[in-house]
N, C-alpha and C positions, 0 to 999 in steps of 0.2 A: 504494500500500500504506500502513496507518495505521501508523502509529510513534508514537503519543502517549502517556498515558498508560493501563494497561493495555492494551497493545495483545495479549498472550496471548489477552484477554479477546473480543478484534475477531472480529465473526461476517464473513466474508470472500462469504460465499453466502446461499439463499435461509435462513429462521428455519428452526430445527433441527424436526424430524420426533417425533410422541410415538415411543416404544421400543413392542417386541412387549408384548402383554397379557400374556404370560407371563416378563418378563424379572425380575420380581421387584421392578421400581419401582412405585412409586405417581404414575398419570398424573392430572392437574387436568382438569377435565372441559372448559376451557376449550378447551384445547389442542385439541381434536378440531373448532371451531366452523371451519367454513369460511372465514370472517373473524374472525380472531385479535386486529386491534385499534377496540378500542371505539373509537366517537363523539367525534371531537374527540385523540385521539391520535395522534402518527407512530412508526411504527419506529424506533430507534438500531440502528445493530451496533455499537456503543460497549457500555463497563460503566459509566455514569456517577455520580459521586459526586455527590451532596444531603443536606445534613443545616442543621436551626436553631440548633445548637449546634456549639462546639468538640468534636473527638474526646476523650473522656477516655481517660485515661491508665489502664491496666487488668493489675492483674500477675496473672498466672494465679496465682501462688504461694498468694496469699490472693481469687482469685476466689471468690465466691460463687451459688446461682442457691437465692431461696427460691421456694416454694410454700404460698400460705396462703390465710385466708380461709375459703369455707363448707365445708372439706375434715375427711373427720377423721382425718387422718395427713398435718401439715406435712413438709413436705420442703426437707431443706435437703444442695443438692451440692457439694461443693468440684469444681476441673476434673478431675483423675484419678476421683472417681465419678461425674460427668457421664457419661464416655470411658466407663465400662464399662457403660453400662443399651444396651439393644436399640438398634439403629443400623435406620433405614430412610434412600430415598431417596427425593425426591419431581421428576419430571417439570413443572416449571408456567413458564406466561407473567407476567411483573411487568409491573404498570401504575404511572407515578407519577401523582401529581395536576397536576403541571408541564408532561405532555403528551408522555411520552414512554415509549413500552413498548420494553420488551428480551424477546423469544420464545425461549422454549425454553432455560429455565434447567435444573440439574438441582443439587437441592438436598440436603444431606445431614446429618443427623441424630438428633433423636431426634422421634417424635410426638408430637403434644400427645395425642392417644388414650392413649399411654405415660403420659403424667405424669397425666394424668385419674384413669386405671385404680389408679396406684400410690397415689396422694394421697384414695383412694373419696372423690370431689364430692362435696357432699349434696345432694338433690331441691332445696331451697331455693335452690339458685346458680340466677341465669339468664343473668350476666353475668361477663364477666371487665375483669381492670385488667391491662396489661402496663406494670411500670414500668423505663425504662433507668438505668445505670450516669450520665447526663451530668444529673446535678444534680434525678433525681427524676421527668425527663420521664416520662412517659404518655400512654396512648391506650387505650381500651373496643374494646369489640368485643361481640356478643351471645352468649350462650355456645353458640346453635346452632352457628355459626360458626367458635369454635373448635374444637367439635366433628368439624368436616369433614374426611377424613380425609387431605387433602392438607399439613393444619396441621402445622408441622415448628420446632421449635427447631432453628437451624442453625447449625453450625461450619465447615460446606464450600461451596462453591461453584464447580459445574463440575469439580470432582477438586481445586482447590486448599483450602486453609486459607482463610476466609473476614479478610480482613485488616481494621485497624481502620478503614480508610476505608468500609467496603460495613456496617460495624456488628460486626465481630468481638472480642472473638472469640463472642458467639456472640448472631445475633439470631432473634428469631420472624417465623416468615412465613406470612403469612395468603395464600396467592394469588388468592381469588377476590375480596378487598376490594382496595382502590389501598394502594397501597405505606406509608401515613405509619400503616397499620392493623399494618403488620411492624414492631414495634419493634425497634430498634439497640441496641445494647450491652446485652441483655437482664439484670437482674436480677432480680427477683421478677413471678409471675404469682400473681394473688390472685380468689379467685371471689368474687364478691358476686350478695344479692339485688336490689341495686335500682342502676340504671344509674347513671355517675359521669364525665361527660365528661371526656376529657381533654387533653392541652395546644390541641393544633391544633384539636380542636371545641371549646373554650372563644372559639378566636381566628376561628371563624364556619366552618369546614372540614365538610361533612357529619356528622352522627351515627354514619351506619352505612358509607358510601364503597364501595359498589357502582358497575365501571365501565360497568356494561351496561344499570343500569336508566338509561332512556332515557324522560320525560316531560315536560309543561307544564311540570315545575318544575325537573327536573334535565336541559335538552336535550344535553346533553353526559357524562351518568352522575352519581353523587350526589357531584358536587364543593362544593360550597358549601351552608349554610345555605338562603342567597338565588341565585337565579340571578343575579341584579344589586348582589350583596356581593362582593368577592374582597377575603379577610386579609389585613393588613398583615401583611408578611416574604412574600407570594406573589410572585412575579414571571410573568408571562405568557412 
């Protein structure tokens, strides 16, 4: 039996099952593949922690979560009006870039659909910037993408409170891109028109970090720039 850390978290049996279509969650379409983990990935029944930075320090009291950029109604939450906008759940499998998936997460939140809708994007966004709380980190994503409607700003995880080791208290998660695309300690999402790499693709990490597509260039999903580049701070 695991006793390490997060052991609450320890998947004990086979990866968790998507829920009824009718139960009211939002299933990842992933989830349904007969083969649940990409190319070059193993299984954990661990909850493991990763991160390039030290965890910041974070008081809900004066928490912030902006929204700007090509929108034309910024948005700005403190944590008590985060808590009261629509709550969904979302059903999905995480992949990290490190080589190691956790199945059948279930995530809790609010939709990026939600903040879209509230914030009216304008036609001109095609892209978004998620930037964290740990000194300005970022990461892009294409705005189809966050579009997708598994995209979840989230405070929960699995029914607890998402803690500040996993990125709490509140990160975005992309599930169908690898994990360094869900940013941690989320503060501001900003829409732009013209693409903006960010930390980890500055430092040679894929563009776009799809684990599935599988080619001549990314034989293992779109982890790297080069197939025969891996980042310094990556470790195998």
């Amino acid at each position: 039996m695991y006793n390490g850390p997060d052991a609450e978290k320890y998947q004990d049996s086979g990866p968790p099952v998507p829920p009824e279509k009718d139960s009211g969650i939002i299933i990842s379409a992933d989830t349904y593949r007969e083969n649940r983990i990409p190319d070059g990935q193993t299984r954990t029944r661990k909850w493991p922690v990763l991160h390039a930075t030290d965890v910041p320090k974070i008081n809900l009291d004066t928490w912030k979560l902006e929204i700007g950029g090509l929108v034309e109604s910024p948005l700005s939450f403190n944590w008590e009006e985060f808590q009261q906008l629509p709550r969904t759940q979302v059903f999905a499998d995480f992949h990290c870039v490190t080589r190691w998936s956790r199945l059948g997460n279930l995530w809790e939140g609010v939709s990026g659909r939600e903040i879209m809708q509230r914030a009216r994007v304008q036609p001109e966004a095609r892209y978004v910037i998620a930037t964290g709380y740990d000194g300005g980190w970022t990461t892009n994503l294409p705005l189809k993408d966050f579009q997708s409607e598994d995209v979840i700003l989230c405070d929960q995880h699995d029914g607890d409170p998402l803690d500040a080791d996993h990125g709490g208290p509140l990160r975005l998660i992309v599930p169908l891109l690898y994990a360094w695309k869900s940013a941690k300690w989320l503060w501001r999402i900003d829409f732009i028109a013209d693409d903006s790499p960010g930390y980890w693709e500055r430092c040679g990490y894929h563009n776009h970090g799809d684990p599935w597509i599988v080619n001549e260039d990314n034989p293992d999903g779109e982890r790297f720039q080069s197939k025969d580049h891996i980042p310094p701070g990556f470790y195998e």
